[in-house]
N, C-alpha and C positions, 0 to 999 in steps of 0.2 A: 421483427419484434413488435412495430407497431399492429401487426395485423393479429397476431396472439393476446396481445392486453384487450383488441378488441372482443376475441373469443372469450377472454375468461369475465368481462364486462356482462356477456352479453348470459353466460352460463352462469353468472353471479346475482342475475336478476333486476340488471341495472344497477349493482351498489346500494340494495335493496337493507343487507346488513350491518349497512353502516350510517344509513340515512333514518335516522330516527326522527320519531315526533316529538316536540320539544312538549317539555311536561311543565305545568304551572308549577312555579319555586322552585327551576332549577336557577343556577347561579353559579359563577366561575367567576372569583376574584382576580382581575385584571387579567382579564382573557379579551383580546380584543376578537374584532370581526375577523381581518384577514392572520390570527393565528386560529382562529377556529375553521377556517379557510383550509387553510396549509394543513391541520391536522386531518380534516376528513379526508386530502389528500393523502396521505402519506398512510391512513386509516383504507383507502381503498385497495393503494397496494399489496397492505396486510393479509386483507381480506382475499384478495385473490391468492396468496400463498396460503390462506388457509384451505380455499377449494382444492388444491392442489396436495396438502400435507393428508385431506381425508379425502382416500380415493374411493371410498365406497358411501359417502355420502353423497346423491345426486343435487345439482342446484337449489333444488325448490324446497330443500331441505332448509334454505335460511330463512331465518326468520322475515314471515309478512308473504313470501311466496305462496305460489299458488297449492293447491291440492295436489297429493300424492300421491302415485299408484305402487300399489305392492307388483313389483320385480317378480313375473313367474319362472325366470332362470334362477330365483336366489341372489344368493353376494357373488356368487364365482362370476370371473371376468371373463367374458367368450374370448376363445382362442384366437391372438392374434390382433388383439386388442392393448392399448395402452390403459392399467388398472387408475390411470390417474383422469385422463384425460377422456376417455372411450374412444378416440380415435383409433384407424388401424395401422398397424403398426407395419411394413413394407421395407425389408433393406433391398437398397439400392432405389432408391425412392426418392432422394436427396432428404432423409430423415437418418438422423444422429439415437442410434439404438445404445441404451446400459443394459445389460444383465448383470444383477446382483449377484453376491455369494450364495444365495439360497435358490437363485436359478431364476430368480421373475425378472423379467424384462418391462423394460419402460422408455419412454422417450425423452430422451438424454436429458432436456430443455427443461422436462416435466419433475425428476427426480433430482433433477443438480437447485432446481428454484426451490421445491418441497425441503433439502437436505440446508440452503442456504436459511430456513428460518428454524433450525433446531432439530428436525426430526430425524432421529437417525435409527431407526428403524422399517421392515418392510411395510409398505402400506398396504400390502395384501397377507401377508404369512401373521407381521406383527415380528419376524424375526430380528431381535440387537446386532446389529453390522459392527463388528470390527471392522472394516472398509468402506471408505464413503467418497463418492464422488463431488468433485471439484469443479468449480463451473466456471471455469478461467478458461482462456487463451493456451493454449501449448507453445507459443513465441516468446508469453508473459513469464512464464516459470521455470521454462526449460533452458539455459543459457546453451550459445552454439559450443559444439564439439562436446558436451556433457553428458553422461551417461550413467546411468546404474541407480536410476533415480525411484523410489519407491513402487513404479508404475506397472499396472497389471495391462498390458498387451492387451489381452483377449476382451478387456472392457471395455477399450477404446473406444469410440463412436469413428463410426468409419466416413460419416460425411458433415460436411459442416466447419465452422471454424472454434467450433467450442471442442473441450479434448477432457477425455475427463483421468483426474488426480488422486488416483487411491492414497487415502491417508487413514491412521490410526484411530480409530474412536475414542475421544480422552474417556476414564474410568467413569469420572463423574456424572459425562454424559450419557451414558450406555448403561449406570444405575438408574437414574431418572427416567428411563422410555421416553422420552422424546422432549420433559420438561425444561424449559430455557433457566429456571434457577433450582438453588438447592432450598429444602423446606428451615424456615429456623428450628430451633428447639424449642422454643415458646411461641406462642402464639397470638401475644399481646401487640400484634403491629395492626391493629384492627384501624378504619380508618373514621378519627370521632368523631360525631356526631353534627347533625346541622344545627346552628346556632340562629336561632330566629328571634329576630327584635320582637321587643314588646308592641305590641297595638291593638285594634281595636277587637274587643272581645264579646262575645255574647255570653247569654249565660246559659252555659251549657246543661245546667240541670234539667231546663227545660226540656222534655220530653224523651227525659234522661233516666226516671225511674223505673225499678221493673216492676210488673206486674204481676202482683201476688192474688189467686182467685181459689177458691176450695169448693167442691163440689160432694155431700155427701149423699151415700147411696139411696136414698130415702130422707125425706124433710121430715119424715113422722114416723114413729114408732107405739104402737099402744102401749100404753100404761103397764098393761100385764106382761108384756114379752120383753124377754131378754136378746141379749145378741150377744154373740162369739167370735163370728168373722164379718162386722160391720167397714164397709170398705166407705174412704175416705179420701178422694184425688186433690191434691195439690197442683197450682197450672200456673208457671210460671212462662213469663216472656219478658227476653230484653228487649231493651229501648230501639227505639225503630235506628234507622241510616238518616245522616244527614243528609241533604238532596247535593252537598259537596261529594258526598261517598260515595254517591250512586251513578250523579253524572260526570264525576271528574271534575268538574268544576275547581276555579281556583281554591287554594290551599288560606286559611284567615290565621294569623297570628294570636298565640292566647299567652298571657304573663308568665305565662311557665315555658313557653318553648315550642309546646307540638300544638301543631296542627289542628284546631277544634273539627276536624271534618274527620280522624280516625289518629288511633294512636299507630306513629312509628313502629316498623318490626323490623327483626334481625331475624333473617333466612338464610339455614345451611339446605342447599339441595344434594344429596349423596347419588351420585349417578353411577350405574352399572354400564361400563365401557369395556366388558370381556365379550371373546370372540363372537358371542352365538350373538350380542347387537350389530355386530359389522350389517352394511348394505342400510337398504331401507328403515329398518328399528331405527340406527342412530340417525339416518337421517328424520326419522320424526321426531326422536327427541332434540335434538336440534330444533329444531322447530318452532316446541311446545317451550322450549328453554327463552327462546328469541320473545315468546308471545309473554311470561312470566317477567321478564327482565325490561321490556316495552312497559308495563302497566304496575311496576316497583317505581313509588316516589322518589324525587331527590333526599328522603328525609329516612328510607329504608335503608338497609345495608342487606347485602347478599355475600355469600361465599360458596363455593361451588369445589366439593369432593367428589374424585372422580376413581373410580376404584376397577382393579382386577383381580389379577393372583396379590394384588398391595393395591393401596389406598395412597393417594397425593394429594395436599390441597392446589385447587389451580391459582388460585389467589384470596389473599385475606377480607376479611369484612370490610365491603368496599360500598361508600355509600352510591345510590342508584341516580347521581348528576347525570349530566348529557354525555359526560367525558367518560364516564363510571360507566355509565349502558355500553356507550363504545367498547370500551376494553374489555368488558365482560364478554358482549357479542362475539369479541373476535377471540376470545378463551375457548369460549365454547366450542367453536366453530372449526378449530385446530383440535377436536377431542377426535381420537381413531381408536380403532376397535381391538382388543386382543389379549389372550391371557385366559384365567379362570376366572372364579369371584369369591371375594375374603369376604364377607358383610361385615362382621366383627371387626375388622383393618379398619373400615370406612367409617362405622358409628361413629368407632373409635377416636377415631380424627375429627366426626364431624360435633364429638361432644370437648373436645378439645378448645377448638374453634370459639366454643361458649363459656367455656369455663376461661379460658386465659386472658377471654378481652379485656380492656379498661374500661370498655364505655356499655351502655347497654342501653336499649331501646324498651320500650316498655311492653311490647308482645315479639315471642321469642319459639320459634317452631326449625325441626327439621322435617324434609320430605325425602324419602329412601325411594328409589324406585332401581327393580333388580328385573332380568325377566329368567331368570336360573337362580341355582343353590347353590349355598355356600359349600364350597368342596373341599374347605380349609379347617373348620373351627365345629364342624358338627359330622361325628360319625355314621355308619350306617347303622341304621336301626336295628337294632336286637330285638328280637321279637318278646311281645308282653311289655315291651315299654316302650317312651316316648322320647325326643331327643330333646334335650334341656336349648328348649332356643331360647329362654331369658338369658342364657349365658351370653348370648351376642348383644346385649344391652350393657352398656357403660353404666356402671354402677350407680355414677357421676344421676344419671337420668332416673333410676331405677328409686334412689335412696328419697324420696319426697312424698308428703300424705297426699297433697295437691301435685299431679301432676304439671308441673311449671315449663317442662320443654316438649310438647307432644312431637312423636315421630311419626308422621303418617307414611303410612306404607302403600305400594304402587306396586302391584305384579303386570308383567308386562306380559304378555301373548300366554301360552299356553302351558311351557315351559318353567314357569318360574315355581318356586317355594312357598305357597299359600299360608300352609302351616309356621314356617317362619315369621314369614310377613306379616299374618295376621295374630302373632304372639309378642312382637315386637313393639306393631302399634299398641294392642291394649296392652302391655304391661306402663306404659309411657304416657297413655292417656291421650292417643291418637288413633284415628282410624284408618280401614284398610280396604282398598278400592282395587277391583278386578278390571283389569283394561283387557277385556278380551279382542275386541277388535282396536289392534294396532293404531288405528287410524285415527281415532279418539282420544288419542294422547293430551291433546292440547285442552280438548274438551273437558278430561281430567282434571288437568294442571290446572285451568280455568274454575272450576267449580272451589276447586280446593282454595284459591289464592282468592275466592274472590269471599270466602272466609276468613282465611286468615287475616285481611285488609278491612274487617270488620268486627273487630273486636272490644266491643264495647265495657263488657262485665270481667272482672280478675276477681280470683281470690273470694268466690261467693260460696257462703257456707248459708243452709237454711235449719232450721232448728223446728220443732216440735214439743211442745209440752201439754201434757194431759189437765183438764181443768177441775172436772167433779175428782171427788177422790177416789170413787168406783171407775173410773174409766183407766183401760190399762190399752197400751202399746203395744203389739205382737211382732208383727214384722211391716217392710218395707220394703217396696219393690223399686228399687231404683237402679234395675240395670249393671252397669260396669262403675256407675257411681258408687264411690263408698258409705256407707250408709252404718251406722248403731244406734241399738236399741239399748235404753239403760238397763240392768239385769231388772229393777222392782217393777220395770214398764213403766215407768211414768213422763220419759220424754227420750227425745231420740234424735236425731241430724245426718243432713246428708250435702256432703261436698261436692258441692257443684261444678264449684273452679269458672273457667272461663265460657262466656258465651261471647257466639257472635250478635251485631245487630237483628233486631228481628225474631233470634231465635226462639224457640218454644220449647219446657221441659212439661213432662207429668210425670207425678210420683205416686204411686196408689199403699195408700196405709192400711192398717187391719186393727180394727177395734175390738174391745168387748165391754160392755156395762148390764148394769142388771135392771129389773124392774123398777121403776120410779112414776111418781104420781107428778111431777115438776118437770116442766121442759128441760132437756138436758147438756149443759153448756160441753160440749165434747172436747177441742184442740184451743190452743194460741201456736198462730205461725209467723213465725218472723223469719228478715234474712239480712246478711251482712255482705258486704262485699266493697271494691273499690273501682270507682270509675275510672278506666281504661288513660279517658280523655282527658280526665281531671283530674288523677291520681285521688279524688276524696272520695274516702272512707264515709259508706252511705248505711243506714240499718232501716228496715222497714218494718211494720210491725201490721200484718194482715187480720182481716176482722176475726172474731171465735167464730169457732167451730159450732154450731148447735142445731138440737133436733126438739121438734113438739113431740108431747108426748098426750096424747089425746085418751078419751076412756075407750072408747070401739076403734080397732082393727081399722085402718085405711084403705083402698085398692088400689093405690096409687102406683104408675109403674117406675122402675128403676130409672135411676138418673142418667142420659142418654152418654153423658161424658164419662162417666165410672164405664158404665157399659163397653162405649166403646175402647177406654183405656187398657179394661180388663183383656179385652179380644186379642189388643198388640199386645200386651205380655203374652198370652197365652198362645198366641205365634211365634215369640223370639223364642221361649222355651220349648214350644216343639220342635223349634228350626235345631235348637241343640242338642235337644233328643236324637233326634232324625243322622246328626251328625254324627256321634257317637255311636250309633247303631252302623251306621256307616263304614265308618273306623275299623267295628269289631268285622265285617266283613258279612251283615246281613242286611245288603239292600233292600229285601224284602219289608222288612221289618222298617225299615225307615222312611219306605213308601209309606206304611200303614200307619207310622205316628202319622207323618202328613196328613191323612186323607181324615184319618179321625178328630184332627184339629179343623179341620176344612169343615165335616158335618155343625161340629159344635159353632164354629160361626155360622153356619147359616140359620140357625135356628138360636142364635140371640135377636136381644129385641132391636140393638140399633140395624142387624142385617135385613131383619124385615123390616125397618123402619125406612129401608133405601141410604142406610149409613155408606158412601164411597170409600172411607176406609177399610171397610171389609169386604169389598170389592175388591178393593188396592191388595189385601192381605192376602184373598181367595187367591187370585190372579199369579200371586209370587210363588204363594205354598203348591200350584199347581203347576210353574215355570221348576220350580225345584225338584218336586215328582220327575216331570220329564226328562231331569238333568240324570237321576239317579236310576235310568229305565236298566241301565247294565255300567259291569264296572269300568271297560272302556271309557261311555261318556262321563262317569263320574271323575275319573282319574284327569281326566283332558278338561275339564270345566266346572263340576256340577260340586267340588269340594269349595274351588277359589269362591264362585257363585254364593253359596252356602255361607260361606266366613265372613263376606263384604256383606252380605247382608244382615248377618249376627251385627257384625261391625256398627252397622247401620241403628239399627234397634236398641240393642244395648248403650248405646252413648246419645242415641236419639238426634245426629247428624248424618248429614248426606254423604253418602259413597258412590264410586260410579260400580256399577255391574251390572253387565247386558247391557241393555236400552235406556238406563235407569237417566241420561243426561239427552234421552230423547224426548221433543214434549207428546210426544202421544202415546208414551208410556203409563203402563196403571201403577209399575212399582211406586210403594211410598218412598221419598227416598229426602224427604225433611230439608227440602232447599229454601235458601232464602231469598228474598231480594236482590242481594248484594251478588250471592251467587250467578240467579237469572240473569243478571246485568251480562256480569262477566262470558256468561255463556253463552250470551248472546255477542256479545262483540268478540267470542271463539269461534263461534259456527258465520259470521258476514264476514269475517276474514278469510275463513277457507269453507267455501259455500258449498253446498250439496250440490247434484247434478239438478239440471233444468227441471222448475214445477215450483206450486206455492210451499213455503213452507209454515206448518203449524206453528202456530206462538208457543215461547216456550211459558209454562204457566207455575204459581207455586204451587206445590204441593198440599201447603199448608190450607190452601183456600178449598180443598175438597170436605173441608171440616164446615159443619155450620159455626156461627159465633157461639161461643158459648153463654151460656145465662147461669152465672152462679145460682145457687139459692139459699 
């Protein structure tokens, strides 16, 4: 016995996911040293019966272990092999062999310790066992001269002193798949909130404002000429990261409660745990799950749906203490693979989770990550139309002007539902991110959370009003942001909702005024919104808008920031052209929008000006041609590709797709600080193979500063 805890010690990575790094303001009221002692004890145990309950996750699947390599057999177990353990399996060996009802074999030690912490199903088929073996003594159970006792002969283990006990699977447990409780019916057992004394506070307004900057397309207009389509950028940025946010640093107490270094969130993560993740998939997400829930404050709360042919939650909004990471890890970690996939089951549940709390945190996100289609809730296509995937959104998320709960969405390998995924996120107000290479999971997870952990701006509306009485209001390109123009044209608004620190928006307006002899005061922009950290309610009110209006004609040339803003519109909407063309089944044609957006930036002024973002844009729109060279690589890549990068544009946040969390990538792909951080301490945790590696850089710094005027 001793010499197997040492195997599974040693396969567990040294206790790797249970020994966490203690986070500044955690706290356990009257918890002393030697019960924190006795609990990681009893927490390693755990933990070893969770290696054992998921036999197609390999070690280095827990969290903090090393790099992984993709399995070129697949999930399947080589023959002859224990699917729990890898050992080989030998009778008369002095080895105690089970075979299940479903036929798979295992070694006795391995599936009676797996069955003793709840699982009763195949760890390979995923098959519900009516019959489960018992990991007692046959001296213990069997009284002498007794007979006719439930016992299946042929399962026996033929060596050893352990005997194993066919017994009845209670109902309860054999609906739940391998769950150790039943779900309540409400969902209000959420775990409340951290209570933090009052003390010393800064004032957080400091370097807290955002910044409101306008750019028009030209400073001068002649006197004699009119304009029609006078274009007009708006360039907003939130407030930078605290150097708390960025290095981890300890956590400061502010008279309200949270944290001056980032406001608290509540995270549901939705995890796709049907058959096609068994093997390596789950063991990255694993993984990427361990890296997320390490780097969740004592002051977050997480809950973790995990879905297949149905959706379970594994546990309620639990806040992320030392105690909290523990139990979570070891949730995780006991997750195995099998079934179909419900998406709608899991939203379901995971808006559930949000809606019945009692407590709430003041930034509030779910993260869906599937790597296949729902084969429950969405029929086969009829051709000439499309499958209603907003119907897999909880109304619950759906029903808001401000998207207040974004779902962002995760396709996994190759396999999964793009078109879903990426109709999910934007209807929700979240984005949607292509992991084509597996491996990148964490990388992912990483960029994403190192956003969510950064949320400084809520509830930001920006507004617009025309000043001369001749100037009218046309339209407004602001993306996936919702945006109106008043019908008379004389003012207009666009809902920003939430940024993270750092972030950068641009909105490009469309003007018209007539000739005039008088400089011409054009906009007032202002914007409202409420500090994350501070919950106050901020308005800012940015300078007018205005242009000379001289007697002679100027030559002045267009404004480098309009210019270049114009260019990335005029990319995301080719990318959706290009898409659609797609769709109807004329690649051809969708290479060609490409290429003709491609011409048209090279010959703007910021491309010959050596502008890097049109660089950045060329670079993509010609990754995306390639993708679309036939319908094979389009079908395998080049659609998911396409979407995460709409994704990208239209909300003017980071996605991962390709390379895009590589730093020697050209895609633009709008990362922050906060982000880099995070992805930086993704990629030194599970390092690349030997050689220097690149820094990873912002994106944003490919832009020069801008100079209103």
């Amino acid at each position: 016995m001793e010499g197997m805890w040492r195997k599974a010690k040693k396969a567990l990575g040294a206790g790797l996911c249970v020994r966490l790094p203690a986070v500044a303001g955690d706290w356990e009221d009257g918890v002393s040293e030697r019960r924190a002692s006795d609990a990681l004890s009893h927490d390693a145990s755990s933990a070893a019966a969770a290696h054992v309950s998921a036999p197609n996750t390999p070690a280095a699947a827990l969290p903090g272990a090393g790099p992984l390599r993709r399995s070129k057999s697949g999930t399947k177990s080589a023959k002859g092999m224990c699917a729990i353990c890898f050992d080989p399996m030998k009778s008369g060996h002095g080895q105690a062999l089970f075979t299940a009802e479903c036929s798979h074999m295992f070694h006795f030690h391995c599936i009676s310790s797996s069955v003793k912490h709840g699982n009763y199903v195949c760890p390979v088929c995923r098959a519900k066992w009516k019959e489960i073996p018992f990991n007692r003594s046959l001296s213990s159970i069997v009284p002498r001269g007794r007979s006719g006792l439930n016992v299946n002969q042929t399962r026996l283990p033929q060596q050893g002193t352990y005997m194993a006990l066919l017994r009845q699977v209670p109902s309860h447990h054999r609906e739940a798949s391998g769950s150790h409780t039943s779900e309540p019916v409400d969902f209000n057992d959420d775990e409340p909130l951290q209570l933090i004394e009052s003390g010393d506070s800064r004032d957080a307004r400091c370097s807290r404002a955002v910044e409101i900057k306008t750019y028009p397309e030209f400073s001068a207009i002649s006197q004699s000429s009119s304009e029609d389509d006078f274009a007009v950028l708006i360039h907003l940025k939130a407030p930078c990261a605290n150097p708390e946010q960025v290095t981890g640093r300890p956590f400061n107490a502010t008279s309200i409660g949270y944290p001056t270094s980032r406001a608290p969130v509540d995270l549901v993560t939705v995890l796709d745990v049907s058959g096609s993740m068994a093997g390596t998939k789950l063991a990255l997400l694993k993984r990427a799950m361990g890296f997320v829930i390490q780097h969740l404050g004592p002051s977050d709360r997480l809950s973790v749906i995990a879905f297949s042919s149905t959706a379970r939650r594994l546990f309620h909004l639990r806040r992320m203490s030392h105690s909290g990471r523990q139990q979570t890890l070891q949730a995780v970690n006991l997750l195995g693979a099998g079934g179909g996939t419900n998406i709608a089951d899991a939203l379901k549940k995971a808006a559930k989770v949000i809606e019945d709390r009692n407590y709430k945190n003041p930034v509030c996100s779910i993260i869906l990550l599937s790597d296949g289609q729902d084969t429950y809730n969405i029929s086969s296509n009829v051709r000439g139309t499309r499958p209603d995937y907003r119907s897999l959104v909880p109304s619950s998320i759906l029903n808001h002007t401000i998207c207040t709960v974004p779902v962002h969405g995760f396709g996994f390998g190759a396999d999964h539902d793009s078109d879903a995924l990426h109709s999910i996120a934007e209807s929700s107000g979240g984005t949607f991110s292509f992991i084509e290479d597996e491996s990148v999971i964490q990388d992912a997870f990483a960029q994403c959370i190192g956003g969510l952990l950064s949320v400084v701006v809520q509830d930001m509306r920006l507004t617009v009003e025309c000043v001369h009485p001749s100037v009218q209001l046309h339209t407004i390109k602001s993306g996936s942001y919702l945006s109106k123009v008043a019908g008379d044209g004389r003012n207009g608004s666009i809902e920003v909702g939430h940024l993270y620190a750092d972030e950068e928006r641009d909105f490009l307006l469309s003007l018209s005024f007539p000739q005039s002899r008088d400089q011409t005061m054009l906009l007032k922009v202002a914007c409202a919104y409420r500090d994350s950290v501070t919950n106050e309610a901020i308005k800012i009110q940015a300078d007018e808008v205005k242009i000379l209006r001289p007697k002679s004609p100027t030559s002045e040339p267009v404004c480098m920031e309009v210019d270049r803003e114009r260019n990335r519109v005029r990319a995301a909407e080719a990318i959706e052209a290009a898409r659609a063309a797609a769709e109807r089944g004329a690649l051809s044609d969708a290479v060609a929008i490409l290429e003709h957006c491609r011409r048209i930036l090279s010959e703007s002024f910021s491309r010959k000006s050596g502008d890097r973002l049109c660089i950045s844009l060329d670079a993509e729109l010609k990754e995306m041609q390639d993708r679309m060279a036939s319908r094979q690589r389009y079908e395998a890549s080049g659609r998911a590709y396409l979407l995460s990068g709409l994704s990208s544009h239209s909300w003017q946040r980071a996605t991962t797709r390709g390379d895009s969390t590589d730093s020697t990538t050209l895609v633009y792909s709008y990362q922050t600080p906060s982000m880099v951080q995070m992805l930086q301490r993704s990629q030194n945790q599970c390092p690349s193979p030997p050689g220097p590696r690149p820094q990873l850089r912002q994106t944003r710094s490919l832009l020069e500063k801008p100079h209103p005027r």
